[in-house]
TIVO-524064 format. One record per atom (N, C-alpha, C, O): residue number from 0; residue in three letters; atom name; x, y negated, z negated. Coordinates in pm, 1 decimal, decimal comma, always signed. Layout:
TIVO-524064
[NUM; "ALA"; "CA"; [X; Y; Z]],
...
***
This chain:
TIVO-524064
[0; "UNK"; "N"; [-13557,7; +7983,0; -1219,0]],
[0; "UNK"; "CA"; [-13500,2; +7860,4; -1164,3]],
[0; "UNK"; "C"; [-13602,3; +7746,7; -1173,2]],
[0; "UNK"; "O"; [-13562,5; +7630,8; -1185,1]],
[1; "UNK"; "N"; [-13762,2; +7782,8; -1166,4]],
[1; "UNK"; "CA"; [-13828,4; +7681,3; -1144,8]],
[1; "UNK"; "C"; [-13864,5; +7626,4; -1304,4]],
[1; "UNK"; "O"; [-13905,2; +7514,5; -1335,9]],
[2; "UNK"; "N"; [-13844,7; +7706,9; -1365,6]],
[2; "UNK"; "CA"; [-13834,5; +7677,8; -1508,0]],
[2; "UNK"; "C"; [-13781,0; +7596,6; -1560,0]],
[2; "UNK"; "O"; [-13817,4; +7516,6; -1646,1]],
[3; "UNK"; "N"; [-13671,5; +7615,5; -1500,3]],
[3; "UNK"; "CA"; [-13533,4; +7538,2; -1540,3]],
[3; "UNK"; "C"; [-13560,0; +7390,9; -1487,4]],
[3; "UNK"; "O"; [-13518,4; +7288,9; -1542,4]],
[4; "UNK"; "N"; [-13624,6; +7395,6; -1389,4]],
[4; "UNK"; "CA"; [-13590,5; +7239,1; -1305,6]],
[4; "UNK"; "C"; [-13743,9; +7186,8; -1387,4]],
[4; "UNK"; "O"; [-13767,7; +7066,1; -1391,3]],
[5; "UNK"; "N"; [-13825,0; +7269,3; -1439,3]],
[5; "UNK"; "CA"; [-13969,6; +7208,8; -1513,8]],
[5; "UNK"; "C"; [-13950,8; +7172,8; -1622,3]],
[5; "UNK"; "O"; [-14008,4; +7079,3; -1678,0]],
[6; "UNK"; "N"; [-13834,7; +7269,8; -1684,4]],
[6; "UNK"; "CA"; [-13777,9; +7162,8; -1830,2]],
[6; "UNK"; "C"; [-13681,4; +7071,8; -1783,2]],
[6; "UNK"; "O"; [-13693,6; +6952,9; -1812,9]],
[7; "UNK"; "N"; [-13583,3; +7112,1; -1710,9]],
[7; "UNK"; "CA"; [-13507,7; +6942,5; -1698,7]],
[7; "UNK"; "C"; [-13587,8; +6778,8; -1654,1]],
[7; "UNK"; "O"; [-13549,8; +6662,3; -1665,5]],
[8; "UNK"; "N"; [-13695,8; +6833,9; -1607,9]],
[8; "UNK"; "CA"; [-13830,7; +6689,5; -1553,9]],
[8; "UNK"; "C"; [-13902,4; +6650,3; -1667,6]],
[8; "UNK"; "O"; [-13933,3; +6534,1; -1694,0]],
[9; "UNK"; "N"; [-13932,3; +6765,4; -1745,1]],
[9; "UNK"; "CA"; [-13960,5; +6744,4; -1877,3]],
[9; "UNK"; "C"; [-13894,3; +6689,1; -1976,8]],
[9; "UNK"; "O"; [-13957,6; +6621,8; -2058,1]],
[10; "UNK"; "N"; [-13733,8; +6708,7; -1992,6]],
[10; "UNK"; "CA"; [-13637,9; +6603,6; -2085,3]],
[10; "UNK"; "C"; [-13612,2; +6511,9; -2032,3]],
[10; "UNK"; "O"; [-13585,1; +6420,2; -2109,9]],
[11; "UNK"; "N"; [-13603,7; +6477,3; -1889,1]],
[11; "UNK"; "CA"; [-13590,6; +6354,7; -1803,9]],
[11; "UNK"; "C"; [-13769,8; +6207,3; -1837,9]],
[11; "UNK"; "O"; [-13783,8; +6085,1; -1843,3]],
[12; "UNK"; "N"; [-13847,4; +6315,1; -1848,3]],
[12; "UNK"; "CA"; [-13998,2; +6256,0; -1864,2]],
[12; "UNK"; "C"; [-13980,9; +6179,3; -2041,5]],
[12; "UNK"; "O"; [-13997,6; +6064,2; -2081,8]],
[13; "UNK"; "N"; [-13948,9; +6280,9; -2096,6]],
[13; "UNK"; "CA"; [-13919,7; +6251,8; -2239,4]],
[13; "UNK"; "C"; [-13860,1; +6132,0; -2255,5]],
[13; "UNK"; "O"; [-13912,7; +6038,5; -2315,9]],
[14; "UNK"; "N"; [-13714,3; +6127,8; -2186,9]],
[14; "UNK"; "CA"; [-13623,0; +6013,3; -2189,6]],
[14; "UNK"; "C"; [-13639,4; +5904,8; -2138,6]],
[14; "UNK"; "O"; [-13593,4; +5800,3; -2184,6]],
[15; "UNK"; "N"; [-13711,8; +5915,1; -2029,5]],
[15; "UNK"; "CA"; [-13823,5; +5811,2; -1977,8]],
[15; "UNK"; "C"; [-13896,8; +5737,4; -2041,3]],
[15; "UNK"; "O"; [-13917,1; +5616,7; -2028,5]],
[16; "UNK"; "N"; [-13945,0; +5823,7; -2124,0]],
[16; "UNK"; "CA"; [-14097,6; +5755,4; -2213,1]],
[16; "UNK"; "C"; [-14030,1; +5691,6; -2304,7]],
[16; "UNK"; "O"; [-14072,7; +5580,1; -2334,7]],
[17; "UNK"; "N"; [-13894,3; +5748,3; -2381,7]],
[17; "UNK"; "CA"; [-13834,2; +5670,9; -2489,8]],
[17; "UNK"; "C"; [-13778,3; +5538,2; -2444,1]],
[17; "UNK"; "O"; [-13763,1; +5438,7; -2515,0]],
[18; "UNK"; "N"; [-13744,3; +5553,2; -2290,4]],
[18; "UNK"; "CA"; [-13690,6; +5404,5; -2308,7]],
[18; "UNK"; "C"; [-13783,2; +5294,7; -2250,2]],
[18; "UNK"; "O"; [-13757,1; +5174,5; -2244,0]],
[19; "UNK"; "N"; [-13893,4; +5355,5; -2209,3]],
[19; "UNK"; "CA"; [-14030,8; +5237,3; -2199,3]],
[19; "UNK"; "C"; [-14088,5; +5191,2; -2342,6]],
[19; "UNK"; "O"; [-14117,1; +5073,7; -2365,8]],
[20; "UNK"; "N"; [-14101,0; +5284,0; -2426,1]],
[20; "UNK"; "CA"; [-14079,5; +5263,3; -2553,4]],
[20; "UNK"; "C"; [-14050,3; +5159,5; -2633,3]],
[20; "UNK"; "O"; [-14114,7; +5075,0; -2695,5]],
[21; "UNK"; "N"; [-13898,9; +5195,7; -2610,5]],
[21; "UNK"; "CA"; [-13793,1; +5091,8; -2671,8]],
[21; "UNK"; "C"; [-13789,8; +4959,0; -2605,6]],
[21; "UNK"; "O"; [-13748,1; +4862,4; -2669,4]],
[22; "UNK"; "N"; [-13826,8; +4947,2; -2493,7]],
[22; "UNK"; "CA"; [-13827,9; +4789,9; -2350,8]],
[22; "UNK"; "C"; [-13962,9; +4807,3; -2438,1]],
[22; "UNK"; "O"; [-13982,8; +4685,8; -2436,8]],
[23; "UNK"; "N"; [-14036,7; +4840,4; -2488,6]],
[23; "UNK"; "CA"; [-14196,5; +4785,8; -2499,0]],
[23; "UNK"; "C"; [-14162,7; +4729,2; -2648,9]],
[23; "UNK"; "O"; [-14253,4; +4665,6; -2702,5]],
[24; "UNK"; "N"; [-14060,0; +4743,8; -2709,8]],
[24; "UNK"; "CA"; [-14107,4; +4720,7; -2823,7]],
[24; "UNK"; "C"; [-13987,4; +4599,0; -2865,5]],
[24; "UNK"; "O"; [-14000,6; +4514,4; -2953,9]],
[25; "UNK"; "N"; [-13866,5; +4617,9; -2773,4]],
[25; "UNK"; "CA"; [-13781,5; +4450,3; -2721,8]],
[25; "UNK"; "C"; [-13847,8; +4333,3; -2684,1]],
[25; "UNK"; "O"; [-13817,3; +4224,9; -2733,8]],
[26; "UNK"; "N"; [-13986,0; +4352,8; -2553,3]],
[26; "UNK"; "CA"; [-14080,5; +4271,8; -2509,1]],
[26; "UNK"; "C"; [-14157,2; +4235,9; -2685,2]],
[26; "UNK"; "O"; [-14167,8; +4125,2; -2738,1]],
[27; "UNK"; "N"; [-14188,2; +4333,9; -2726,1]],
[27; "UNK"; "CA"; [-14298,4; +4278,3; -2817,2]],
[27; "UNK"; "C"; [-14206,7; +4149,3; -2911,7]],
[27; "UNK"; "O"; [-14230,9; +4029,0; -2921,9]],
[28; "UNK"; "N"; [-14103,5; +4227,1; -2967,4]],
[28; "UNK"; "CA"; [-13966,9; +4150,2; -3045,5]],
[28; "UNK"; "C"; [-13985,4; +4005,3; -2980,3]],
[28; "UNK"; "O"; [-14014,3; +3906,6; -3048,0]],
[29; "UNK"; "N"; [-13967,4; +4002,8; -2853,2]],
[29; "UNK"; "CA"; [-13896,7; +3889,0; -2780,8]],
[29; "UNK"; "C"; [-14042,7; +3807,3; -2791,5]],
[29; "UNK"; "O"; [-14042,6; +3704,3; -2858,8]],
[30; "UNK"; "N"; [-14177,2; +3853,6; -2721,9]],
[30; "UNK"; "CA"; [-14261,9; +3770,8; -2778,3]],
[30; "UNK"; "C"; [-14282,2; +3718,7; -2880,0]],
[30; "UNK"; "O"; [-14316,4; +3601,9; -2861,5]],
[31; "UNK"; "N"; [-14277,0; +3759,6; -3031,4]],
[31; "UNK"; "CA"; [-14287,2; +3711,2; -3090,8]],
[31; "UNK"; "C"; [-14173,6; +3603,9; -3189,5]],
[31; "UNK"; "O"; [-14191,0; +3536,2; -3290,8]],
[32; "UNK"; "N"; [-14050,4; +3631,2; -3098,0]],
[32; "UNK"; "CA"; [-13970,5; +3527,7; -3102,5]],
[32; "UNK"; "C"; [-14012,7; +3416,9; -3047,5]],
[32; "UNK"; "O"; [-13973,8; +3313,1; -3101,1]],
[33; "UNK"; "N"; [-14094,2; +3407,0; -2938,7]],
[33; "UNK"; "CA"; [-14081,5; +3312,7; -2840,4]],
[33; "UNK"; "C"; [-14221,7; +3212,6; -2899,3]],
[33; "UNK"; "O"; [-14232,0; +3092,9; -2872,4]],
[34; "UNK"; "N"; [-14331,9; +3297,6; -2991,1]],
[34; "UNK"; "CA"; [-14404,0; +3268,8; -3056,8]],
[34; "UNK"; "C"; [-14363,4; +3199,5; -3211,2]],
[34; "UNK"; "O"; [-14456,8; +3139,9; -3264,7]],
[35; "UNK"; "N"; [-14279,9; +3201,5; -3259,2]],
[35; "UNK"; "CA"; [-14211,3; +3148,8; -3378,8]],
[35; "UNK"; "C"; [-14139,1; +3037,3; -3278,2]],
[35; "UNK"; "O"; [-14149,1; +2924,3; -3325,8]],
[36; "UNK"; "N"; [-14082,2; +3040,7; -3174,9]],
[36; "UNK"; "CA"; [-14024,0; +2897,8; -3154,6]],
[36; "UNK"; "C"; [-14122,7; +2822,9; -3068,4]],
[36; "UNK"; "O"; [-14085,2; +2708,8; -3041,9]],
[37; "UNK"; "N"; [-14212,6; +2850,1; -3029,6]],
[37; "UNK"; "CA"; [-14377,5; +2749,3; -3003,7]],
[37; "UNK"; "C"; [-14409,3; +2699,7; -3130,2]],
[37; "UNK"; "O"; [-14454,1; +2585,1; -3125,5]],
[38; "UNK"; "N"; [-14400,9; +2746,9; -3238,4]],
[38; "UNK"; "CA"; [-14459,4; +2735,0; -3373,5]],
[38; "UNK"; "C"; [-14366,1; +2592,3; -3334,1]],
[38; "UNK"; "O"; [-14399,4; +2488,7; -3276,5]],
[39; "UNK"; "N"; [-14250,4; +2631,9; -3385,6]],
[39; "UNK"; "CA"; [-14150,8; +2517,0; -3451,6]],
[39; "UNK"; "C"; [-14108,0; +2395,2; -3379,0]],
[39; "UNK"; "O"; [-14052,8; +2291,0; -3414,3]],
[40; "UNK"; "N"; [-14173,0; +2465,2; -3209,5]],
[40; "UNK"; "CA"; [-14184,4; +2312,6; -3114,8]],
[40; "UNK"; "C"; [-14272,1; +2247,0; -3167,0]],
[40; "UNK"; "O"; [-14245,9; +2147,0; -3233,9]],
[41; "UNK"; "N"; [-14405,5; +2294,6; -3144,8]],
[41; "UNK"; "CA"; [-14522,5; +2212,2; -3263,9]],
[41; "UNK"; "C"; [-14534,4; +2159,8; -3340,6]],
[41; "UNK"; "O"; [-14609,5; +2064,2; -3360,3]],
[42; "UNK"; "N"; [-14444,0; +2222,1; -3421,2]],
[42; "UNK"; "CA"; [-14413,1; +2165,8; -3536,0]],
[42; "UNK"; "C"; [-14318,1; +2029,0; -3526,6]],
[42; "UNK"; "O"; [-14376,1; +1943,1; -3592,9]],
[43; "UNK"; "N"; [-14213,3; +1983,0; -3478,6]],
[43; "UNK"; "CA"; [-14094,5; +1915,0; -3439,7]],
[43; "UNK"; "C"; [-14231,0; +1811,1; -3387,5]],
[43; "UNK"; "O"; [-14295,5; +1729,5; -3453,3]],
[44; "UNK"; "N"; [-14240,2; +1841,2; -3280,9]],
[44; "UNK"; "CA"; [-14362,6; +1765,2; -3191,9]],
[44; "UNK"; "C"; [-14409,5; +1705,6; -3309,9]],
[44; "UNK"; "O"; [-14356,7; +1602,0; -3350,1]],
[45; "UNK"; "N"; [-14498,4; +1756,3; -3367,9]],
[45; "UNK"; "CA"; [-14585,1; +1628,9; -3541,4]],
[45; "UNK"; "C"; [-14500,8; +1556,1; -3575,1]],
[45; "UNK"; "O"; [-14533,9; +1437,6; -3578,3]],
[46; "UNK"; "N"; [-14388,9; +1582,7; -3605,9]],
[46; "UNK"; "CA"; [-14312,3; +1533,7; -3705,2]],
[46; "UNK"; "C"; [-14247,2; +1444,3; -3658,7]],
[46; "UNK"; "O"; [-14216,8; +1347,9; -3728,9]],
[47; "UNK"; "N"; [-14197,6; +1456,8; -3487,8]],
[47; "UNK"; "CA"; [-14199,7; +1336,0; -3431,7]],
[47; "UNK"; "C"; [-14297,8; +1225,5; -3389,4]],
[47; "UNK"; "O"; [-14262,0; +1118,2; -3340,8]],
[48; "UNK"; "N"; [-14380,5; +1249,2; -3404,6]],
[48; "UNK"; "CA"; [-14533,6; +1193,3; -3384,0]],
[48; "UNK"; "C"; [-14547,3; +1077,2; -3544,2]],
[48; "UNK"; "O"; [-14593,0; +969,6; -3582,8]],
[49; "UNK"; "N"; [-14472,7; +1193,7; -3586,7]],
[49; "UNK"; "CA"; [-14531,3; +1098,1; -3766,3]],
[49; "UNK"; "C"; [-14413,9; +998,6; -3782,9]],
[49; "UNK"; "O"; [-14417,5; +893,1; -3846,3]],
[50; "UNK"; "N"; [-14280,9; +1064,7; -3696,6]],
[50; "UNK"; "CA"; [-14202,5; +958,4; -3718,4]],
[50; "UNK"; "C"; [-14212,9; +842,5; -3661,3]],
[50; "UNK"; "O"; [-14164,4; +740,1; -3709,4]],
[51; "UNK"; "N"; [-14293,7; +849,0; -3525,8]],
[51; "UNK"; "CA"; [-14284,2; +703,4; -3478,0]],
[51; "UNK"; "C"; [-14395,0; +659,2; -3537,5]],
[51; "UNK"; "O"; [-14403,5; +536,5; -3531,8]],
[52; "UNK"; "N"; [-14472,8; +705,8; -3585,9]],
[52; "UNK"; "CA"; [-14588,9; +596,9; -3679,5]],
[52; "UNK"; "C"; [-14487,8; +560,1; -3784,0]],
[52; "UNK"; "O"; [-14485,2; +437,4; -3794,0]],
[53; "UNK"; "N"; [-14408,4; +615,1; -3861,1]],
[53; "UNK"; "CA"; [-14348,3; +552,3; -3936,9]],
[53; "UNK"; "C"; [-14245,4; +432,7; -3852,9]],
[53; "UNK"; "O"; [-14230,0; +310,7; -3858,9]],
[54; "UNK"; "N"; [-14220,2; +482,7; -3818,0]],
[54; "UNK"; "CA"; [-14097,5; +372,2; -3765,8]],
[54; "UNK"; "C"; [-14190,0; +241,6; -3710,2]],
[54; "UNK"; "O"; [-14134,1; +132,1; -3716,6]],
[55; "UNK"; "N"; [-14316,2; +245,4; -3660,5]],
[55; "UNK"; "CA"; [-14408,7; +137,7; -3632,5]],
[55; "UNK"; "C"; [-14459,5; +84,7; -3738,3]],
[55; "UNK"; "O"; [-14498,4; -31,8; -3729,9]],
[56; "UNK"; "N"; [-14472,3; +158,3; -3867,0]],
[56; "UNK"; "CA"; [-14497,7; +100,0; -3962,9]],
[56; "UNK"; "C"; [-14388,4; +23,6; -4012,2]],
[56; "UNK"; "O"; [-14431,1; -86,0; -4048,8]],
[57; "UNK"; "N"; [-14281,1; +33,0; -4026,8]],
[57; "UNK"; "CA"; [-14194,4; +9,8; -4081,6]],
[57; "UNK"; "C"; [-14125,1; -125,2; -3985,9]],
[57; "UNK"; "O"; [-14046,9; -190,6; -4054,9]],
[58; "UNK"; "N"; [-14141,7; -185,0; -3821,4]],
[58; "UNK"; "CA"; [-14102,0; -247,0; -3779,8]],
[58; "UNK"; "C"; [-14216,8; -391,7; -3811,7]],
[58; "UNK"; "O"; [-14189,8; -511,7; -3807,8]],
[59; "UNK"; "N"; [-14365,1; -314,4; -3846,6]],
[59; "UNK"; "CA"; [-14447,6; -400,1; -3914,7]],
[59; "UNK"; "C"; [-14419,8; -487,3; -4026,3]],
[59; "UNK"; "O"; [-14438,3; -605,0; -4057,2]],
[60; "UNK"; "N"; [-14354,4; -355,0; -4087,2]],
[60; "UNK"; "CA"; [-14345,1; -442,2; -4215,2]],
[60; "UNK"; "C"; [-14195,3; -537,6; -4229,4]],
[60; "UNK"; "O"; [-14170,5; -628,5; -4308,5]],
[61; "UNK"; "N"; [-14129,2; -491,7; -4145,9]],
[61; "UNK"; "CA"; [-14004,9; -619,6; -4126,4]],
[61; "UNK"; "C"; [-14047,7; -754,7; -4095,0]],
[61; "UNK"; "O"; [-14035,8; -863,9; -4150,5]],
[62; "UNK"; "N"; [-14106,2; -708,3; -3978,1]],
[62; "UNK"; "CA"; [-14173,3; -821,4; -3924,3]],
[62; "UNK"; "C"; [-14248,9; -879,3; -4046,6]],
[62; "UNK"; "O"; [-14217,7; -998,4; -4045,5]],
[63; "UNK"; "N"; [-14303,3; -865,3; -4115,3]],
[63; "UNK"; "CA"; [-14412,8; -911,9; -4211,5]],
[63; "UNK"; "C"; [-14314,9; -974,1; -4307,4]],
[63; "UNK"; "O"; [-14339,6; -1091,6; -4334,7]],
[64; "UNK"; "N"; [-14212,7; -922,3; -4362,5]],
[64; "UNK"; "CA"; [-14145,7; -952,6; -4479,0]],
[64; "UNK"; "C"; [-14054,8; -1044,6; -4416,4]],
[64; "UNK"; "O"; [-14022,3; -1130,9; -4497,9]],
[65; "UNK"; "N"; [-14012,1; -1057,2; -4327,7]],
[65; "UNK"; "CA"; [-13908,0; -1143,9; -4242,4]],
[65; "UNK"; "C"; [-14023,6; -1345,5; -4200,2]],
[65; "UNK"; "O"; [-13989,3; -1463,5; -4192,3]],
[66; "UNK"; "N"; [-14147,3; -1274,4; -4188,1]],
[66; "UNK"; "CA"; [-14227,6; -1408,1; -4170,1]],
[66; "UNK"; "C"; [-14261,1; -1474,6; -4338,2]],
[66; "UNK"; "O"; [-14307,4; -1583,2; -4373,1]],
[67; "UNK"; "N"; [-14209,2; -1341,6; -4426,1]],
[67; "UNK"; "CA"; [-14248,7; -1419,0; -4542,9]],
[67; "UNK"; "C"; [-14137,0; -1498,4; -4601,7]],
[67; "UNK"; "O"; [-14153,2; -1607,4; -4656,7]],
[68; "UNK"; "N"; [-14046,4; -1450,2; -4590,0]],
[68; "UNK"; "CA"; [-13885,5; -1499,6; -4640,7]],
[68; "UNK"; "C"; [-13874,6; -1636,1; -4476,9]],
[68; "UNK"; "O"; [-13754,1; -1620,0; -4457,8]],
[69; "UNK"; "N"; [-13897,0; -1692,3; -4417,8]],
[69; "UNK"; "CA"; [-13888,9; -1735,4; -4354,2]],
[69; "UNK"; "C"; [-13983,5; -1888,4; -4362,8]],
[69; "UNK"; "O"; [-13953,4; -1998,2; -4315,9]],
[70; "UNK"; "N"; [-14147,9; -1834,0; -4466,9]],
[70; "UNK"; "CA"; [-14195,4; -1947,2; -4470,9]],
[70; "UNK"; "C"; [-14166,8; -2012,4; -4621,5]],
[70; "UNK"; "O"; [-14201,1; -2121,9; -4665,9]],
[71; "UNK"; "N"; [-14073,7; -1879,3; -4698,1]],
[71; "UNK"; "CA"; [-14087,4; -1956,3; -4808,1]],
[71; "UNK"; "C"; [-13939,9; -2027,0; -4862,9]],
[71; "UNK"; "O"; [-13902,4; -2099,4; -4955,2]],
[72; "UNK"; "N"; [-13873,2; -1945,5; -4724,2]],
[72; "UNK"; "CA"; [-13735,4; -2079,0; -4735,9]],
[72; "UNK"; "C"; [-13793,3; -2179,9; -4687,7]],
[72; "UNK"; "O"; [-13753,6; -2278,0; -4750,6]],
[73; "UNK"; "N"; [-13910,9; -2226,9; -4561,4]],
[73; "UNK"; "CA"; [-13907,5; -2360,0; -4511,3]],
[73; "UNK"; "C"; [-13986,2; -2408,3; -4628,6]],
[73; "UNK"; "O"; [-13959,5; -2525,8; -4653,9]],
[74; "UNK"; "N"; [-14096,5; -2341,9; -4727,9]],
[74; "UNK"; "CA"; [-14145,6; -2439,8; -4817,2]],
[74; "UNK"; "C"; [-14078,9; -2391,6; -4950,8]],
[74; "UNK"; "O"; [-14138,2; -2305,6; -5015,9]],
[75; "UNK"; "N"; [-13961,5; -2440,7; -4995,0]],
[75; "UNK"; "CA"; [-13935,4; -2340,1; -5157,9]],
[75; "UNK"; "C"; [-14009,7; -2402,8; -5244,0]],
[75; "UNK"; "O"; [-13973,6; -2352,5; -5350,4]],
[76; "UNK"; "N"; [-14100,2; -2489,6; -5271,1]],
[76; "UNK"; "CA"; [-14199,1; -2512,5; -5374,2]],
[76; "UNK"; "C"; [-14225,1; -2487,8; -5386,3]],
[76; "UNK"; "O"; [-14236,1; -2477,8; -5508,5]],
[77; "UNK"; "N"; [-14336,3; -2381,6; -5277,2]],
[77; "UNK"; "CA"; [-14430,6; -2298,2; -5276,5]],
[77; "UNK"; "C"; [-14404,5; -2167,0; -5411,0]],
[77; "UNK"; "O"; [-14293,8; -2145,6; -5460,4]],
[78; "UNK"; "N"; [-14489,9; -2117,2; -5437,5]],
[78; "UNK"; "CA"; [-14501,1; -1985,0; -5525,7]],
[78; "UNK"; "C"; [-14396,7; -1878,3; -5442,2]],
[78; "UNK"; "O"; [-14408,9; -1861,7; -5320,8]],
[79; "UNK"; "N"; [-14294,0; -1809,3; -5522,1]],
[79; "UNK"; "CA"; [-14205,8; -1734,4; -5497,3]],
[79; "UNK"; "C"; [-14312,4; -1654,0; -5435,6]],
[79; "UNK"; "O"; [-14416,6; -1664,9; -5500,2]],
[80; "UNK"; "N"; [-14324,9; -1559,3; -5309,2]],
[80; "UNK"; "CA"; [-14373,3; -1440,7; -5224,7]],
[80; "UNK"; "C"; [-14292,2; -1355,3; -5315,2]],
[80; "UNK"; "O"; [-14340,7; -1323,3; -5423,8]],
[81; "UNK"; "N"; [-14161,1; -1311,3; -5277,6]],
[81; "UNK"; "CA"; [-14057,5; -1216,8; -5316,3]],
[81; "UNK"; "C"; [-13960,9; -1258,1; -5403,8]],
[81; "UNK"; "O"; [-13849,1; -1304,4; -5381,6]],
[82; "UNK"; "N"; [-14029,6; -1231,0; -5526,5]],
[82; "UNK"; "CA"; [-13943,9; -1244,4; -5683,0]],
[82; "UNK"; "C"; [-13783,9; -1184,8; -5636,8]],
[82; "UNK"; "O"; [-13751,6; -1070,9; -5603,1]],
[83; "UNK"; "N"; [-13715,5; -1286,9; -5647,7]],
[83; "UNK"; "CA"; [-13573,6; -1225,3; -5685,1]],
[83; "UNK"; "C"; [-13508,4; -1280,6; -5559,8]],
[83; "UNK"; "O"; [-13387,3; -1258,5; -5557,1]],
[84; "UNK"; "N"; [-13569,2; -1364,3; -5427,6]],
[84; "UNK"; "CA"; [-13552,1; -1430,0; -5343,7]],
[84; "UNK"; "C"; [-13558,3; -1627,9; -5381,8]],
[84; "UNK"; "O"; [-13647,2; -1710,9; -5401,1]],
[85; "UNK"; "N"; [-13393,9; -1627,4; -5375,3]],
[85; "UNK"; "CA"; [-13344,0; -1791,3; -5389,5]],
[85; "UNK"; "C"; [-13403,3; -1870,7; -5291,3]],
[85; "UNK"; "O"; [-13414,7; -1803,7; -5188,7]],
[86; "UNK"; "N"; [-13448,5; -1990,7; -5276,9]],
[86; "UNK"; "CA"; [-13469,3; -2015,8; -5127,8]],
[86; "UNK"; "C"; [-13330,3; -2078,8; -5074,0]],
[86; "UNK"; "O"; [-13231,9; -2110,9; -5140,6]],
[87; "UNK"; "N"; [-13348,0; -2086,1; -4951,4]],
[87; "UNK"; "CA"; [-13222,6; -2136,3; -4859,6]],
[87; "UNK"; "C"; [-13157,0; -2264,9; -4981,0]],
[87; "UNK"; "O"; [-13240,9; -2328,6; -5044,8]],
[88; "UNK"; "N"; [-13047,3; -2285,6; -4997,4]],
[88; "UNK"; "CA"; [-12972,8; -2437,3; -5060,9]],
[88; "UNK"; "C"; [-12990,6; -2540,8; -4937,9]],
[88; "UNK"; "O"; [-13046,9; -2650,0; -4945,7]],
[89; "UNK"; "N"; [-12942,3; -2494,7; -4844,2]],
[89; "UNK"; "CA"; [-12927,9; -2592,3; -4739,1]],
[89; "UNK"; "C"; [-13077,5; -2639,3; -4726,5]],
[89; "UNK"; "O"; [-13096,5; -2759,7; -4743,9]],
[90; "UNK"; "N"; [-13207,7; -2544,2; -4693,0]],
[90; "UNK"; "CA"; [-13285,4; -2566,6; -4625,9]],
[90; "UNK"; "C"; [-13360,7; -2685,0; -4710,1]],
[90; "UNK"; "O"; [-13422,9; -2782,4; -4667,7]],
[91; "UNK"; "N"; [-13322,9; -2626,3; -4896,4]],
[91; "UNK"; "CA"; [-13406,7; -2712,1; -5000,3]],
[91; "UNK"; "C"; [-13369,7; -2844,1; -4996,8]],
[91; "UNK"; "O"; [-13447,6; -2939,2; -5002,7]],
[92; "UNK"; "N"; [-13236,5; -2850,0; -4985,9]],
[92; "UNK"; "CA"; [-13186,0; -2955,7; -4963,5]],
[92; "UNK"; "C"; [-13238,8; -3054,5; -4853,3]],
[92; "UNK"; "O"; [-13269,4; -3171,8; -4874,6]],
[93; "UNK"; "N"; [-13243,4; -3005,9; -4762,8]],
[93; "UNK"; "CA"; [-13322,2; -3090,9; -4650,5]],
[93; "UNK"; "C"; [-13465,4; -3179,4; -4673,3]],
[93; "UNK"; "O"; [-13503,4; -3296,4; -4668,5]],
[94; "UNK"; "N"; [-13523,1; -3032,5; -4703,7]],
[94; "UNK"; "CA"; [-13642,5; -3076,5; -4766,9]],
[94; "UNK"; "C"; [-13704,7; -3182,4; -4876,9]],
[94; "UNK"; "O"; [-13818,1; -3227,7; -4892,1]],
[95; "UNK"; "N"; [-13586,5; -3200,8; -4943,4]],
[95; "UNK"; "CA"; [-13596,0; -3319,7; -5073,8]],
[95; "UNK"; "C"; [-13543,5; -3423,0; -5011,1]],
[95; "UNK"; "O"; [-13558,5; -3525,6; -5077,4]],
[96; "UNK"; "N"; [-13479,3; -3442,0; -4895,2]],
[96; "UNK"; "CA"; [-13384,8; -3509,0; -4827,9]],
[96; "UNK"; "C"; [-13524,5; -3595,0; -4788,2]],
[96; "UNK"; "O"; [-13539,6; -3710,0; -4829,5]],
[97; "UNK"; "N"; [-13618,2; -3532,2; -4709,6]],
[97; "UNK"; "CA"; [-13711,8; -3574,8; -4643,3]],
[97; "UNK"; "C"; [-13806,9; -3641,6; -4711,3]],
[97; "UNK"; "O"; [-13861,4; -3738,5; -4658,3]],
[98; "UNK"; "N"; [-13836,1; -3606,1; -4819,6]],
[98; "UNK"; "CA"; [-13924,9; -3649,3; -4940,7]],
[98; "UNK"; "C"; [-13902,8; -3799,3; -4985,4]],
[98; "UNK"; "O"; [-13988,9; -3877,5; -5025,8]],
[99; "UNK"; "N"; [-13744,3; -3825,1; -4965,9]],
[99; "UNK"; "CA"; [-13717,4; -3926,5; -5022,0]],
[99; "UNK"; "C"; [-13772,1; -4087,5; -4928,8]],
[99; "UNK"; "O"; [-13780,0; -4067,5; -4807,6]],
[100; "UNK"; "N"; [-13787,6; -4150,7; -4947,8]],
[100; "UNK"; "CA"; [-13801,7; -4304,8; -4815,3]],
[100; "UNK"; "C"; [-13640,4; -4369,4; -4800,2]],
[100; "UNK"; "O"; [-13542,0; -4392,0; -4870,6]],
[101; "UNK"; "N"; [-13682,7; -4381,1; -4669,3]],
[101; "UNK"; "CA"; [-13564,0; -4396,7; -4554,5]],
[101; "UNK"; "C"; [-13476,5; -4494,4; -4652,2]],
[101; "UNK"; "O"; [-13355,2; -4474,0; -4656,5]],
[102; "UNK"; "N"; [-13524,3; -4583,5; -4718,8]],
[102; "UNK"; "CA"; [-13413,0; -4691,9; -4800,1]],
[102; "UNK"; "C"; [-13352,7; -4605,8; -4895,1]],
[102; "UNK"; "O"; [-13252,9; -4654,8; -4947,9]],
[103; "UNK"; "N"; [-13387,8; -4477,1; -4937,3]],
[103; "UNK"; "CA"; [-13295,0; -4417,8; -5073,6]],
[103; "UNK"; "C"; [-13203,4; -4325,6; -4989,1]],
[103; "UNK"; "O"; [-13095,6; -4289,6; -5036,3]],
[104; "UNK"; "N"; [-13248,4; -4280,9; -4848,5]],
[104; "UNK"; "CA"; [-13153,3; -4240,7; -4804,6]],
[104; "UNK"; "C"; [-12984,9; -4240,3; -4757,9]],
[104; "UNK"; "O"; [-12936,7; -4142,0; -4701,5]],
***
């Protein structure tokens, strides 16, 4: 009888160990899931990092290209900045308007 109850503690011990086992090796699984999506937060994280430098670069350079188209409609004599940019009609117009003396006006 005592046999009996020393092997049933013994397949119970067995079955035990297999499923600490198996939970030890779900934990390991799950860590290193949880380690691949730290990766790819990190990762996301840069890439948002690089995007707002871009996007700061890029509100720079509006700004920059917007002050250039801006001084070279008020002077269109000036040397074209941006080949392939007309200057304002109206604005040129003004401008020759002004050039002229008040009697030819």
């Amino acid at each position: 009888d005592k046999d009996r109850q020393i092997a049933a503690l013994e397949a119970r011990l067995r079955k035990l160990n297999a499923e600490v086992q198996q939970t030890e090796e779900v934990i390991k699984a799950k860590d290193h899931h949880i380690d691949v999506q730290k990766q790819a937060i990190s990762y996301n994280v840069a890439q948002l990092r690089r995007l707002r430098q871009l996007e700061a670069t890029a509100s720079t350079a509006r700004s920059a290209l917007a002050a250039c188209v801006a001084r070279y409609r008020l002077a269109p004599d000036e040397p074209n900045p941006l080949p392939g940019l007309a200057p304002s009609p109206r604005l040129a117009g003004q401008d020759r308007a002004a050039e002229k003396p008040a009697a030819e006006r």
